[in-house]
Phi, psi and omega in degrees: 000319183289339166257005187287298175324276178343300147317304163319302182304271175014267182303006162259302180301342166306296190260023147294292242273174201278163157279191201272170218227009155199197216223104147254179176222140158205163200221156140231186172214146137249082212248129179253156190304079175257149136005152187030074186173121177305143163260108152224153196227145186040044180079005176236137192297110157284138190273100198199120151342331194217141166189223187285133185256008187282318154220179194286344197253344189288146187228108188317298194322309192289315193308303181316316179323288187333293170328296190277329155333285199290349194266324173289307183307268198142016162294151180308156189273162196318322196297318153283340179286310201239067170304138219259307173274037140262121151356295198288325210250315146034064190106324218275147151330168134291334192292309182314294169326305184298278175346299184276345181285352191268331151321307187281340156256065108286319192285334193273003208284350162301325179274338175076057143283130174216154189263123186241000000 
């Protein structure tokens, strides 16, 4: 118990104290490959039998993007921010999602974050 206290005490004097003077994220994707459905990783179409079956659009590398982004804010990972049965998200490029997660850090740029 006393030390539960301490650690607690700790981690308060920790998270007073100024911060670390940058951020990271990190991201992956995993997708599997089937039939009829483009393969693309960074925005380029691969010439391949196969390919991410999650959408016609999806592109591992920006979703990974996406991921360490949202992970550097310190946000939920893509799959909750842009839920595939919201209307708006729907469908959507990977290129989009890399938009709107780099929007949002522009919007976090008060905390003085950047992305590098």
């Amino acid at each position: 118990m006393e030390v539960e206290r301490e650690t607690a005490t700790t981690l308060k004097k920790l998270s007073s104290q100024a911060t670390l003077p940058f951020r990271s994220g990190h991201g992956f994707d995993i997708q599997k490959l089937v039939p009829a459905y483009p393969w693309i990783i960074g925005g380029q179409y691969i010439r391949y039998s196969l390919g991410c079956e999650a959408s016609p659009k999806a592109d591992v590398l920006y979703q990974s993007i996406v991921d360490a982004i949202l992970g550097a804010l310190g946000l939920p990972d893509a799959e909750e921010m842009f839920p595939w049965f919201n209307p708006k998200w729907d469908g959507a490029s990977s290129s989009v999602f890399v938009a709107e997660a780099v929007e949002l850090a522009y919007f976090r740029r008060e905390l003085q974050l950047e992305i590098s």
